[in-house]
N, CA, C and O atoms as a printed pandas DataFrame, in Angstrom:
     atom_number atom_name residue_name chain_id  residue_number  x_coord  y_coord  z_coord
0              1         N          UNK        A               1   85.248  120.889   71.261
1              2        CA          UNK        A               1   84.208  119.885   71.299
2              3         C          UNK        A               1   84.764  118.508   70.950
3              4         O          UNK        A               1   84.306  117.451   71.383
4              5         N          UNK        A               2   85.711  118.621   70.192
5              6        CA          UNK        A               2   86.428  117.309   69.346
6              7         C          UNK        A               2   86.876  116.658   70.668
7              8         O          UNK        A               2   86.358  115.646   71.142
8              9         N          UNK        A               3   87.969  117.399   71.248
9             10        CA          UNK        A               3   88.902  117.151   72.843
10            11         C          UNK        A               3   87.828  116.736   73.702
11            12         O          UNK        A               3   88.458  116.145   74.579
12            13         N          UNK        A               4   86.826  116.674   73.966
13            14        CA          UNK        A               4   85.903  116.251   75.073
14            15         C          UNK        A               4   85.386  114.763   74.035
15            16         O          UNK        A               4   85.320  113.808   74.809
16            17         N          UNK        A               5   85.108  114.427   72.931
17            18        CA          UNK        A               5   84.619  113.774   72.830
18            19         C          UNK        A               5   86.302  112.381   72.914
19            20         O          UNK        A               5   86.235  111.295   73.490
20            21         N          UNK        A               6   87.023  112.687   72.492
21            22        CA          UNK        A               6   88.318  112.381   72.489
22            23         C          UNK        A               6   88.514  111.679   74.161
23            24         O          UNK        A               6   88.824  110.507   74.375
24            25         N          UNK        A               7   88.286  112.571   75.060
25            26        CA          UNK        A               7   88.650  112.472   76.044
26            27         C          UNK        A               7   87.542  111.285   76.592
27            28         O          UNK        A               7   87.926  110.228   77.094
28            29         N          UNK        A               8   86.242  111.609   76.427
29            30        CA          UNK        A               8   85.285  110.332   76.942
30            31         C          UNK        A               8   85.347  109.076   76.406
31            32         O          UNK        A               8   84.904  108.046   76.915
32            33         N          UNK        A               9   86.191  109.257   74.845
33            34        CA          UNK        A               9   86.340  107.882   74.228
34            35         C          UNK        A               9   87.374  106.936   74.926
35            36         O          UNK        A               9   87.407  105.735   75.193
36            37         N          UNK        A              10   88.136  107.921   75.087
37            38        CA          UNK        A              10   89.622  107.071   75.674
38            39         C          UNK        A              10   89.028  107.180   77.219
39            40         O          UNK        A              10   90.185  107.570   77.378
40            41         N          UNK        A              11   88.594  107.211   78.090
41            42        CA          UNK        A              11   88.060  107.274   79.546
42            43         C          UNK        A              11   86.571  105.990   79.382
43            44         O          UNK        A              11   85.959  105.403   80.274
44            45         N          UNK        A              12   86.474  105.960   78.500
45            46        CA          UNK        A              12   85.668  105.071   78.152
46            47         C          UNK        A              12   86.120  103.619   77.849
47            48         O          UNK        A              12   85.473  102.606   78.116
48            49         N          UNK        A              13   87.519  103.689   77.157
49            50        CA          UNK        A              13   88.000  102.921   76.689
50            51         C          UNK        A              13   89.298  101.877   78.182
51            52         O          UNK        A              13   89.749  100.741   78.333
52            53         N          UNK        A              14   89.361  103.405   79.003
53            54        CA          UNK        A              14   89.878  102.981   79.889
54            55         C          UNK        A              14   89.503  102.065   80.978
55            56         O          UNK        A              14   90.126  101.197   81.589
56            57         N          UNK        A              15   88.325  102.505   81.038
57            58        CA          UNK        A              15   87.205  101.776   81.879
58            59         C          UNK        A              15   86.709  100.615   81.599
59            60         O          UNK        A              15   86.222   99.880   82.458
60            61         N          UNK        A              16   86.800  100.266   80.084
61            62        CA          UNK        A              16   86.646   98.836   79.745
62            63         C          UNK        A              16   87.886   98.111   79.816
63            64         O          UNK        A              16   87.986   97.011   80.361
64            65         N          UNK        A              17   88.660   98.618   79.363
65            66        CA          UNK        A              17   90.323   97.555   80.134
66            67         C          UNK        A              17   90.389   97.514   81.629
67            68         O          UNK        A              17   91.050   96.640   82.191
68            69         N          UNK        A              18   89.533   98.696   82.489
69            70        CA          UNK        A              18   90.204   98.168   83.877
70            71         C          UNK        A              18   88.925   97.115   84.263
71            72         O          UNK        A              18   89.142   96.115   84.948
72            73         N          UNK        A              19   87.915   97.361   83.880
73            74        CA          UNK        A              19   86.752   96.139   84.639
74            75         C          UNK        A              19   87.156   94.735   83.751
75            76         O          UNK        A              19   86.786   93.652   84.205
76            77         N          UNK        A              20   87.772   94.775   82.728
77            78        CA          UNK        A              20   87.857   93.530   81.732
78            79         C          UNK        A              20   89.582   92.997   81.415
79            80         O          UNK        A              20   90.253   92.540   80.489
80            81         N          UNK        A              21   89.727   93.384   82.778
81            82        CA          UNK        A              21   91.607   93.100   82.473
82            83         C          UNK        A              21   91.823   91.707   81.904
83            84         O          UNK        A              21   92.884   91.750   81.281
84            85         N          UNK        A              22   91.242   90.378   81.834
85            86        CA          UNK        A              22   91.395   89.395   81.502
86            87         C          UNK        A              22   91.193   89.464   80.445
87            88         O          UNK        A              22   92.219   89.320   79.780
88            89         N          UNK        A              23   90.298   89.628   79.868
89            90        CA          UNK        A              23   89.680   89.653   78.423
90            91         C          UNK        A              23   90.654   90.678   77.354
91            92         O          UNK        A              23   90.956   90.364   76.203
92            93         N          UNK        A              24   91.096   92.112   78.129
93            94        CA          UNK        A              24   91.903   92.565   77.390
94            95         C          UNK        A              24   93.340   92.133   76.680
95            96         O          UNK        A              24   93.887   92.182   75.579
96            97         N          UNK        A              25   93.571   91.712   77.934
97            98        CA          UNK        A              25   95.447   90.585   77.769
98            99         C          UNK        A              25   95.158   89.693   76.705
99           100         O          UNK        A              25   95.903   89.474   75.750
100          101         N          UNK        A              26   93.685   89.025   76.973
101          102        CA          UNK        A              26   93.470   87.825   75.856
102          103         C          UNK        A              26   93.432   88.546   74.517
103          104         O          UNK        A              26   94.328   88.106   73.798
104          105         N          UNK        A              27   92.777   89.414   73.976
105          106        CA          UNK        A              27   92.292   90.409   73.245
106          107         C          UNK        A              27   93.988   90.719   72.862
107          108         O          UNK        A              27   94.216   90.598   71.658
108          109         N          UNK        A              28   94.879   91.000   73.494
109          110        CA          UNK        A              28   96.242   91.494   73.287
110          111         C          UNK        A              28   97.034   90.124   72.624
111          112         O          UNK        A              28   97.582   90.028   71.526
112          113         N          UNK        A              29   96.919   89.327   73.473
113          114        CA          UNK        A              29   97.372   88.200   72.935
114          115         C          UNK        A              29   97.122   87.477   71.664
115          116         O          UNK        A              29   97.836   87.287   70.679
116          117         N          UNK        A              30   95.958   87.140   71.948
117          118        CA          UNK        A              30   95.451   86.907   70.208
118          119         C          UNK        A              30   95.940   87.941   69.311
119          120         O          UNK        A              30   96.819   87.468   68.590
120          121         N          UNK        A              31   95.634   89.601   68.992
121          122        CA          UNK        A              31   96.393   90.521   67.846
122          123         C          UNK        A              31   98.066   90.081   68.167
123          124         O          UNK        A              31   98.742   90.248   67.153
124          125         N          UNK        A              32   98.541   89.772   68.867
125          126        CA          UNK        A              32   99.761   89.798   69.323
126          127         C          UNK        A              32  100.590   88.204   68.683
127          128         O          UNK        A              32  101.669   88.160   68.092
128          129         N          UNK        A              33   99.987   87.412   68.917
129          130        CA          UNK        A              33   99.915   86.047   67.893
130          131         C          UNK        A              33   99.597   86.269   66.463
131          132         O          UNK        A              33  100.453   85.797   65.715
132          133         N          UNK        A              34   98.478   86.928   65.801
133          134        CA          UNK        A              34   98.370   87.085   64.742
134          135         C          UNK        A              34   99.274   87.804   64.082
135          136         O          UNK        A              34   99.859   87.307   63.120
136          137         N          UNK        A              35   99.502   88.979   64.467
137          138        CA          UNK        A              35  100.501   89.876   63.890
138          139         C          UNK        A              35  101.606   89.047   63.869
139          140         O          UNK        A              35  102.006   89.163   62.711
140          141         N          UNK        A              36  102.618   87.994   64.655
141          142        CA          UNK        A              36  103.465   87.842   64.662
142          143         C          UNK        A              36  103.782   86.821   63.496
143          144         O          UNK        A              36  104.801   86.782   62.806
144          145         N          UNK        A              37  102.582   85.941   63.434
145          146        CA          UNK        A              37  102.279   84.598   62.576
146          147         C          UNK        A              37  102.231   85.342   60.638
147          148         O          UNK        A              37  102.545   84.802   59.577
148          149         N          UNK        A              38  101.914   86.164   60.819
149          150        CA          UNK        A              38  101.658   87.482   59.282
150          151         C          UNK        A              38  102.675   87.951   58.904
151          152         O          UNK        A              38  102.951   87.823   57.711
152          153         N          UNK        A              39  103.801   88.825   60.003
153          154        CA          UNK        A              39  104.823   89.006   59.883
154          155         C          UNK        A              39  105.646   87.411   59.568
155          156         O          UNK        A              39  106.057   87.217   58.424
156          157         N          UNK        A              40  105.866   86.201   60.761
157          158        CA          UNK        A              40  106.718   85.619   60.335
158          159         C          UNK        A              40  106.404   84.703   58.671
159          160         O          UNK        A              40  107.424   84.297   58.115
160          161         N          UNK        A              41  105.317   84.478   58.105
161          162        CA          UNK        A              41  104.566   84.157   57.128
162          163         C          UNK        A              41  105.879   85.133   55.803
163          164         O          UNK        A              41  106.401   84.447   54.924
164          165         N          UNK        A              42  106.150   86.400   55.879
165          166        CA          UNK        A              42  106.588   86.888   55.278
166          167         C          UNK        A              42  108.276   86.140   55.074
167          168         O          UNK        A              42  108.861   85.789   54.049
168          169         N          UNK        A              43  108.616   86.106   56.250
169          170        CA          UNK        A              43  110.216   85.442   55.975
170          171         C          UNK        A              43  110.375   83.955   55.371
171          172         O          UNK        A              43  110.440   82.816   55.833
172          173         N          UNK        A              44  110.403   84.563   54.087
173          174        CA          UNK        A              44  110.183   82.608   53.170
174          175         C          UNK        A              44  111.547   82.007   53.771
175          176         O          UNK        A              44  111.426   80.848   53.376
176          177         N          UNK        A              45  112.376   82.029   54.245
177          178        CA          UNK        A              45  113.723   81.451   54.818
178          179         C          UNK        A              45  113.657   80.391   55.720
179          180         O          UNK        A              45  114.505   79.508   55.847
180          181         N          UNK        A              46  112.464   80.533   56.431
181          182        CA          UNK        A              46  112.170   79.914   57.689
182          183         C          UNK        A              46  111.405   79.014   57.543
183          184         O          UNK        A              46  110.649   79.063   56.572
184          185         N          UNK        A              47  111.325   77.586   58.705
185          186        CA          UNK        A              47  110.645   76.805   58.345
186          187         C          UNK        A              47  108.811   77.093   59.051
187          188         O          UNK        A              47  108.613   77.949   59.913
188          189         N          UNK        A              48  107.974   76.448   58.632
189          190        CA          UNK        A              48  106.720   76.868   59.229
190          191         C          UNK        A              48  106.418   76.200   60.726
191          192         O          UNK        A              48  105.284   76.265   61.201
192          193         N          UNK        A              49  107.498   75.562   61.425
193          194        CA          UNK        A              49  107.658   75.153   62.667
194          195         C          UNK        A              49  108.651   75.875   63.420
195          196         O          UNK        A              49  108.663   75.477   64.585
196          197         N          UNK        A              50  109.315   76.599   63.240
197          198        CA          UNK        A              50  110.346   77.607   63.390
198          199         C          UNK        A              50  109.426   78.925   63.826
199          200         O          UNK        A              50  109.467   79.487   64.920
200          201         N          UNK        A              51  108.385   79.357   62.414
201          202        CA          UNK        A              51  107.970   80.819   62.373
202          203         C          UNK        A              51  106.482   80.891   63.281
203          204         O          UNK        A              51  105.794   81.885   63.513
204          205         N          UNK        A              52  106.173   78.900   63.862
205          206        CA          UNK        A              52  105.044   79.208   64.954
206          207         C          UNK        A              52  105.922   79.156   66.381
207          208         O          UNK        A              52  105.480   79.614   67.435
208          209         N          UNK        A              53  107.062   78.609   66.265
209          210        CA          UNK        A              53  107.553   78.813   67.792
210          211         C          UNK        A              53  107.531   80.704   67.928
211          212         O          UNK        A              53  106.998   81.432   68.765
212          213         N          UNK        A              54  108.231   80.967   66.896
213          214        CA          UNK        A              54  108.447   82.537   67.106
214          215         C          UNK        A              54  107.535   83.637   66.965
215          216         O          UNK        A              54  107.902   84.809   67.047
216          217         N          UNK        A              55  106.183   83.225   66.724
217          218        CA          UNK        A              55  105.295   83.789   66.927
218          219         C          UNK        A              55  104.609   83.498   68.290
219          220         O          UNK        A              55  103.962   84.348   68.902
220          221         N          UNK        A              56  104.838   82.026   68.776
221          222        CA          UNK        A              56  104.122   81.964   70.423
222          223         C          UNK        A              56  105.003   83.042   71.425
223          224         O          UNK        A              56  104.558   83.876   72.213
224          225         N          UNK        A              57  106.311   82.730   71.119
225          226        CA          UNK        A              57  107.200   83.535   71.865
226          227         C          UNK        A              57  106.840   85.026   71.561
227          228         O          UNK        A              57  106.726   85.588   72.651
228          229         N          UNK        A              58  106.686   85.624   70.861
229          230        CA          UNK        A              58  106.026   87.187   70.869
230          231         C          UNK        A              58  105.188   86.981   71.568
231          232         O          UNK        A              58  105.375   87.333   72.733
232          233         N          UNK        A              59  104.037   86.405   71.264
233          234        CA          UNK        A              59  102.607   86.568   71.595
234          235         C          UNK        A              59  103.029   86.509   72.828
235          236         O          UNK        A              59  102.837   87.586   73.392
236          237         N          UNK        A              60  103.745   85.360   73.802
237          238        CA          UNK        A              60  103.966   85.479   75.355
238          239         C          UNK        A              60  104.452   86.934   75.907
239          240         O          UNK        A              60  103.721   87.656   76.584
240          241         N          UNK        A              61  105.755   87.260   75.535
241          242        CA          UNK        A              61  106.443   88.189   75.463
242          243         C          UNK        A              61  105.430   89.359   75.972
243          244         O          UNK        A              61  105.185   89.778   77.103
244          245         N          UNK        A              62  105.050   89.638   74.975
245          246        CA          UNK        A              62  103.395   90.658   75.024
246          247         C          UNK        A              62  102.432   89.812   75.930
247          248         O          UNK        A              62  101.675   90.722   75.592
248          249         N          UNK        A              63  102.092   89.426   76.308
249          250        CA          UNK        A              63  101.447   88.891   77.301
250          251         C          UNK        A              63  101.455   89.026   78.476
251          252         O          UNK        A              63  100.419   89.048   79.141
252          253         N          UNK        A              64  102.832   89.163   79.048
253          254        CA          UNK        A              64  103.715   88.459   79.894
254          255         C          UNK        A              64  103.761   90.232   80.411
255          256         O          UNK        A              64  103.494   90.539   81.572
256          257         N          UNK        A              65  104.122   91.235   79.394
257          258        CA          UNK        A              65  103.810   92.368   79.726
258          259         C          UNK        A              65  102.971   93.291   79.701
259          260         O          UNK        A              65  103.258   94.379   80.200
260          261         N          UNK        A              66  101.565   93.030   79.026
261          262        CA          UNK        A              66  100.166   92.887   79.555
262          263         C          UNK        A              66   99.943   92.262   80.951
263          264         O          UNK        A              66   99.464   93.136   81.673
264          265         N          UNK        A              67  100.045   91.510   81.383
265          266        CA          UNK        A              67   99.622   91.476   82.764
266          267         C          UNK        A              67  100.607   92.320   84.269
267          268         O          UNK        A              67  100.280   92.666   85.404
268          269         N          UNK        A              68  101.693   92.355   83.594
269          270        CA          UNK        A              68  102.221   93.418   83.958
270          271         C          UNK        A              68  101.656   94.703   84.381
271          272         O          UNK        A              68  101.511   95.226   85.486
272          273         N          UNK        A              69  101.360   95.083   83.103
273          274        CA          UNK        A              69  100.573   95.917   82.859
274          275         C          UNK        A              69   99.257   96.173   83.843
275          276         O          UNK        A              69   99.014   97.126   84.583
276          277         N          UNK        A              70   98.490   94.944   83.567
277          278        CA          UNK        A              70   97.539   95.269   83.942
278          279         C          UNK        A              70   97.393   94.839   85.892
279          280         O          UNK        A              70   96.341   94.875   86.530
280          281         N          UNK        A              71   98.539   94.531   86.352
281          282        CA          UNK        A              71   99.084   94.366   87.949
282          283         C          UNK        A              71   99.166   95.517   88.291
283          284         O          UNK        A              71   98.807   95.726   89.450
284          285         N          UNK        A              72   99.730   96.924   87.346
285          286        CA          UNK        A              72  100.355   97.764   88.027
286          287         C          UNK        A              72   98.763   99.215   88.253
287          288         O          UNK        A              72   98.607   99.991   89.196
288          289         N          UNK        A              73   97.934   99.061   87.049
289          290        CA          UNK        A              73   96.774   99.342   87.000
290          291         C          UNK        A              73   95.728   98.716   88.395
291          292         O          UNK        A              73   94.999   99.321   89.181
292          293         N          UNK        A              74   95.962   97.695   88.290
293          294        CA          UNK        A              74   95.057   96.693   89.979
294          295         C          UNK        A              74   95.266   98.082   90.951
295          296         O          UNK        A              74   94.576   99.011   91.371
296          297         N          UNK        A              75   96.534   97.651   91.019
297          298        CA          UNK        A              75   97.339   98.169   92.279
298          299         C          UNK        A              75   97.248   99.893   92.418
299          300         O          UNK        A              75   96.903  100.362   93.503
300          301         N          UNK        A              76   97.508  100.622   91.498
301          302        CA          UNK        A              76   96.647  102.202   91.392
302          303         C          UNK        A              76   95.519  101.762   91.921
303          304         O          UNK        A              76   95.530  101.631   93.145
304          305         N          UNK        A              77   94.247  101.413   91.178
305          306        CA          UNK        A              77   93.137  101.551   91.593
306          307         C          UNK        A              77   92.541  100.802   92.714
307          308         O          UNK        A              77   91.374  100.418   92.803
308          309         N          UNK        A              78   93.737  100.608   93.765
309          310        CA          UNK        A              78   93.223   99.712   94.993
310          311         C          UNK        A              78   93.887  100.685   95.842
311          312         O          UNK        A              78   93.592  100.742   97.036
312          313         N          UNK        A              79   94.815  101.509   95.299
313          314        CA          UNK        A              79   95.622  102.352   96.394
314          315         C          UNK        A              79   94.884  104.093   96.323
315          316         O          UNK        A              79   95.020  104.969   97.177
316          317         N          UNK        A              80   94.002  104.186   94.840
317          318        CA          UNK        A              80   93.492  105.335   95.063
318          319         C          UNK        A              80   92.489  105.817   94.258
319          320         O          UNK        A              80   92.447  107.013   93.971
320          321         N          UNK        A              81   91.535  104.889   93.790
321          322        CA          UNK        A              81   90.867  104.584   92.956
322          323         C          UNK        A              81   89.174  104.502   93.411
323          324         O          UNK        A              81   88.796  104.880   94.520
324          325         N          UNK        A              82   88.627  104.175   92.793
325          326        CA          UNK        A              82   87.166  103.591   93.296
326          327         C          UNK        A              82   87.266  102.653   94.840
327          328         O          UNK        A              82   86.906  102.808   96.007
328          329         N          UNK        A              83   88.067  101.500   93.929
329          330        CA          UNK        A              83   87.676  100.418   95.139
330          331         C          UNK        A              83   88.858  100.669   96.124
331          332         O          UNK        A              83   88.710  100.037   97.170
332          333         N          UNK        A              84   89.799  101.295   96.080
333          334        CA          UNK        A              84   89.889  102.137   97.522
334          335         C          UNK        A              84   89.290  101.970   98.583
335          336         O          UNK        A              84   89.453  101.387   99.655
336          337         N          UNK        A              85   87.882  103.175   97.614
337          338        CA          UNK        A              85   87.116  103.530   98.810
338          339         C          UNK        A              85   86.100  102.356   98.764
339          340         O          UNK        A              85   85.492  102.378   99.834
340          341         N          UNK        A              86   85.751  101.556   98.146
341          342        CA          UNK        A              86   84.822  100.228   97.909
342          343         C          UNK        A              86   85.649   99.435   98.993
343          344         O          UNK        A              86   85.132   99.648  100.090
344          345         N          UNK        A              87   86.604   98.705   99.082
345          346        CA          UNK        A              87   87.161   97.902  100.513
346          347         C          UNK        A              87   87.837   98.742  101.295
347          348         O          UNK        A              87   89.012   98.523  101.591
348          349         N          UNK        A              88   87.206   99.747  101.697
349          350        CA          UNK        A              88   88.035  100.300  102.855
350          351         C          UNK        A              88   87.331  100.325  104.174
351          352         O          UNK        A              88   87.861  100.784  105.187
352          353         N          UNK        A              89   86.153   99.834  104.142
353          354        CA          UNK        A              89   85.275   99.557  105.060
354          355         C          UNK        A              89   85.262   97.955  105.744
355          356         O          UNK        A              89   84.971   97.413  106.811
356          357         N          UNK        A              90   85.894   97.511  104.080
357          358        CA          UNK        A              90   86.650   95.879  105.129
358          359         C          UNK        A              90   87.774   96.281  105.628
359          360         O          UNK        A              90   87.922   95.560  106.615
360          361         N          UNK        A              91   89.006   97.259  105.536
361          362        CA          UNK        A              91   90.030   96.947  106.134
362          363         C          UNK        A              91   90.461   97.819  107.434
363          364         O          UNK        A              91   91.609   98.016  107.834
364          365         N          UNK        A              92   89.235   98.292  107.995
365          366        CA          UNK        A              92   89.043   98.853  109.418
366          367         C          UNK        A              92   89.863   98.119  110.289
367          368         O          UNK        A              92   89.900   96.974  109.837
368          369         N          UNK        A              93   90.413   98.184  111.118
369          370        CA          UNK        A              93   91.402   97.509  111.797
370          371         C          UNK        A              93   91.073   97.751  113.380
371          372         O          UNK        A              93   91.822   98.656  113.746
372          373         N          UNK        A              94   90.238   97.300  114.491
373          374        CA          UNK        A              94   90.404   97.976  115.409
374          375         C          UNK        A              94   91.101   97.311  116.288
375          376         O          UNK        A              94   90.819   96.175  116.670
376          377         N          UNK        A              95   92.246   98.112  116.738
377          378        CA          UNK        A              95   93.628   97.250  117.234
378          379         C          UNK        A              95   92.987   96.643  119.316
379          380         O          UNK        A              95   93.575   95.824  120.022
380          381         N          UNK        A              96   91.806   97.368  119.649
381          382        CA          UNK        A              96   91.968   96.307  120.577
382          383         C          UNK        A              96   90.979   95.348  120.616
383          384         O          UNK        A              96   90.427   95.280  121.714
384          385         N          UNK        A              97   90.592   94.614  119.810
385          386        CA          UNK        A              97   89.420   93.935  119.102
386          387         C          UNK        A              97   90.106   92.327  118.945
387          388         O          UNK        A              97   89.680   91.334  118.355
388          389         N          UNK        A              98   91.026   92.497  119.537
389          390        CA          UNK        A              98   91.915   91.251  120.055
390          391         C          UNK        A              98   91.357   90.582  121.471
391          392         O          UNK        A              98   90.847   91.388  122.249
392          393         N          UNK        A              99   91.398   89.378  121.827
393          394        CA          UNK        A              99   90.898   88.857  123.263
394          395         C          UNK        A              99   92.298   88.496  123.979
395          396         O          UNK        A              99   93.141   87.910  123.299
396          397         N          UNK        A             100   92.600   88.839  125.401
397          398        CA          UNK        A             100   94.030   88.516  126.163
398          399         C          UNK        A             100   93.611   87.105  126.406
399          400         O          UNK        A             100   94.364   86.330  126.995
């Protein structure tokens, strides 16, 4: 019973990253900036113009492979997914539908 509820959470969860891919990356980005700014906060060595360059640079980093990410997800669910079958009725092709 646990495994089914497990399973609808994360299928649930999946489904809100694929309709909200923008919002998620942002969502990634921001924890992804914070964490880095907390962590570099810790290295007293560094200057506090130093430890925000190197926290933008994570945060991109992660970003950069979030949309990655979320390109390679598009591209599944356009090749075999819902909207597949949602634009496959635009991409009918009828080859003599051309004028000589």
């Amino acid at each position: 019973m646990a495994d089914s509820n497990t399973k609808t959470s994360i299928e649930s969860f999946r489904k809100w990253v694929v309709d909200h891919k923008l919002r998620a990356v942002g969502c990634l980005w921001l924890s992804g900036i914070t964490g880095s700014i907390a962590y570099n906060w810790s290295q007293p060595a560094m200057k506090t113009s130093v430890k925000l360059i190197h926290a933008r640079l994570h945060a991109q980093a992660l970003t950069l492979a979030a949309l990655a990410g979320a390109a390679v997800v598009e591209y599944y669910d356009h090749k075999s997914g819902e909207k597949a079958e949602r634009y496959a009725k635009f991409l009918q092709i009828d080859p003599y539908s051309h004028k000589d």
